[in-house]
Phi, psi and omega in degrees: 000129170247129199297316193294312185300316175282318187281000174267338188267336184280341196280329158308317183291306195307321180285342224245301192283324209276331215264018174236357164317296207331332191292320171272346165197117204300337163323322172277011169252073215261113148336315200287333184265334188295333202288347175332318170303037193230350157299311182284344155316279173304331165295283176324301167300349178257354165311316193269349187277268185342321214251010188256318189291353162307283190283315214311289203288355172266355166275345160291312145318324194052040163288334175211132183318185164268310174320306225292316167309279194325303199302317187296332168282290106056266191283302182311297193258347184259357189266296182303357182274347182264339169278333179303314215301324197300310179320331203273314183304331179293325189267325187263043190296324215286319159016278214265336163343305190251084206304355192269308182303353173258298161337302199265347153309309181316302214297308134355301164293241166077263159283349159115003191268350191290332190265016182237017159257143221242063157199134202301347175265011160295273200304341189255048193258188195334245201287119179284350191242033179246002172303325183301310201296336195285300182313281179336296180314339188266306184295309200259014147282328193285297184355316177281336176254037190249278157356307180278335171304271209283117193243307163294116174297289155013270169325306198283309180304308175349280204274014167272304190296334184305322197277328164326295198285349190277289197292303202289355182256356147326286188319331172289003213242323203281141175282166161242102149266122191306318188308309196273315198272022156299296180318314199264300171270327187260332146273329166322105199302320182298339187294300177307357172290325181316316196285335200266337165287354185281282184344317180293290168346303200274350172290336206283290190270002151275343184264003181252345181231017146313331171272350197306183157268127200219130182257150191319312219295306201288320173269010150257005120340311198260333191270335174293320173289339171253024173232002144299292165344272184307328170303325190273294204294330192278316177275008167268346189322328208267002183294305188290159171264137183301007190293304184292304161306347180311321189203279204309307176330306178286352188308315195276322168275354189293278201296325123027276179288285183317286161346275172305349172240018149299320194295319175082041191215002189236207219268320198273355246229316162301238254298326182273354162316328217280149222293288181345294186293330173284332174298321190282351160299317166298326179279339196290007163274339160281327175291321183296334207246357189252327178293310179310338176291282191323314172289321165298341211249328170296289206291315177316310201285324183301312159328290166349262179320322150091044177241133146254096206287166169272130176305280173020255175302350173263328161354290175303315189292286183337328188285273201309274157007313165288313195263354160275320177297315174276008187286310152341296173308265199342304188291316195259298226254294199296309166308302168306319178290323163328263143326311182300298192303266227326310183318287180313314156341304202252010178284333163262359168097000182299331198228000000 
């Protein structure tokens, strides 16, 4: 586990929460809060950083099967995406009025298939942030055989610079309609392969320059120097066509942060080690798939209720809330059902 790296994914997620507020208070309709979707950038790209430094050599090795790599991926994202979703259906009852129309939203989530139907009350349908896990998925079926394709850096610059050059002349061509480049660039799972091969990439120049020698001084220099960075492409962001911010905008500064704080060596790199920011990093796959539920269940009950809380304070509750379900989740539900599936797995020889 890299520490800095895990307390950076709950700090994503936060940016990820913030920018869906608007729903509880018009305060969030802010840039500094909306731009917050660059958070799901980063998840992806830090996907492909991660799972190659996990996997890559032992599946090259044949230390671990490609099954055995799918069920551990598998065991990890799916059990929990099947209780929001059951939470969600729950929340959406008014849905099934029209019982074909539910069905066929439903059966999608289901599997994890709504971001590869191009149309937005699909892919954003019950718990809405969970079209991102169809990506995930797309990444870690291909992944063992992506490890064999790029043999090579070389190969891996190839087809990136190709898909780079794909994606960014689609974009020159695409209006800006919020609707169509959700469709086209921010959810489309084939599109997002881009981030998850850069992710691969900065795994490729991190394993060749982890070891130089770097002195505290120069790698909190460098770690200041890539969150400055990255502060200037966000709050400069509105400057851009939203066309662009979808994806392609963030690749330099998303991989930036990753990369330098994989290294773990400067002055921010301590504050983010500290055991808390890493624990809430541990969790932050439950706070990403549980604030849109919390957030629907707030707004409804306030609606109700004919109150209008101070941002703030719905905030704090938004909050507090997510990180008691999701602490919860982790401990009783995602770590035991985790185990349990792998058990079952191998109980059939799969693993």
């Amino acid at each position: 586990m890299i520490k800095t790296l895990t307390s950076l994914r709950f700090m994503f997620a936060l940016m990820v929460i913030l920018s869906h507020c608007i729903s509880i208070s018009t305060s969030f309709d802010q840039h500094i809060f909306q731009e917050g979707f660059v958070g799901v950038s980063f998840f992806f790209v830090l996907s492909g950083f991660i799972i190659s430094y996990s996997y890559k050599k032992r599946l090259l090795e044949k230390n671990i099967s490609k099954h055995q790599f799918w069920i551990a991926r598998l065991a990890r994202i799916y059990p929990l995406h099947l209780a929001t979703l059951f939470f969600a259906v729950l929340l959406h009852l008014e849905i099934w009025q029209n019982t074909w129309r539910g069905i066929c939203h439903f059966i999608p989530n289901l599997f994890l298939l709504q971001a590869f139907i191009p149309e937005q009350s699909f892919y954003y349908s019950f718990n809405s942030p969970s079209w991102s896990l169809c990506c995930e998925m797309l990444f870690y079926a291909l992944f063992p055989v992506f490890i064999q394709w790029f043999s090579s850096i070389r190969k891996l610059l190839a087809v990136l610079f190709v898909l780079m050059t794909i994606i960014l002349t689609g974009m020159a061509y695409t209006p800006q309609d919020q609707t169509l480049v959700n469709t086209i660039w921010y959810v489309n799972p084939f599109f997002r392969l881009c981030d998850f091969f850069i992710g691969m990439l900065l795994l490729e120049f991190y394993e060749r320059y982890r070891h130089i020698h770097l002195s505290y001084k120069k790698a909190s220099l460098f770690e200041i120097l890539a969150s400055v960075i990255f502060l200037v492409f966000y709050l400069s962001a509105n400057s851009f066509s939203i066309v662009y911010r979808a994806s392609s905008y963030y690749w330099i500064p998303v991989s930036l942060v990753v990369f330098v704080f994989a290294l773990q060596r400067g002055c921010i790199s301590k504050l983010l080690s500290n055991k808390y920011l890493v624990y809430l990093g541990k969790i932050s796959f439950g706070v990403y798939m549980f604030h849109f539920l919390v957030l629907d269940v707030l707004v409804r009950v306030t609606h109700k209720m004919g109150l209008e809380l101070y941002a703030p304070t719905s905030f704090a509750i938004l909050i507090l809330i997510t990180l008691l379900l999701s602490s919860l989740s982790f401990h009783y539900f995602e770590k035991p059902v985790n185990l349990w599936v792998k058990k079952q797995f191998k109980k059939t020889h799969l693993i």
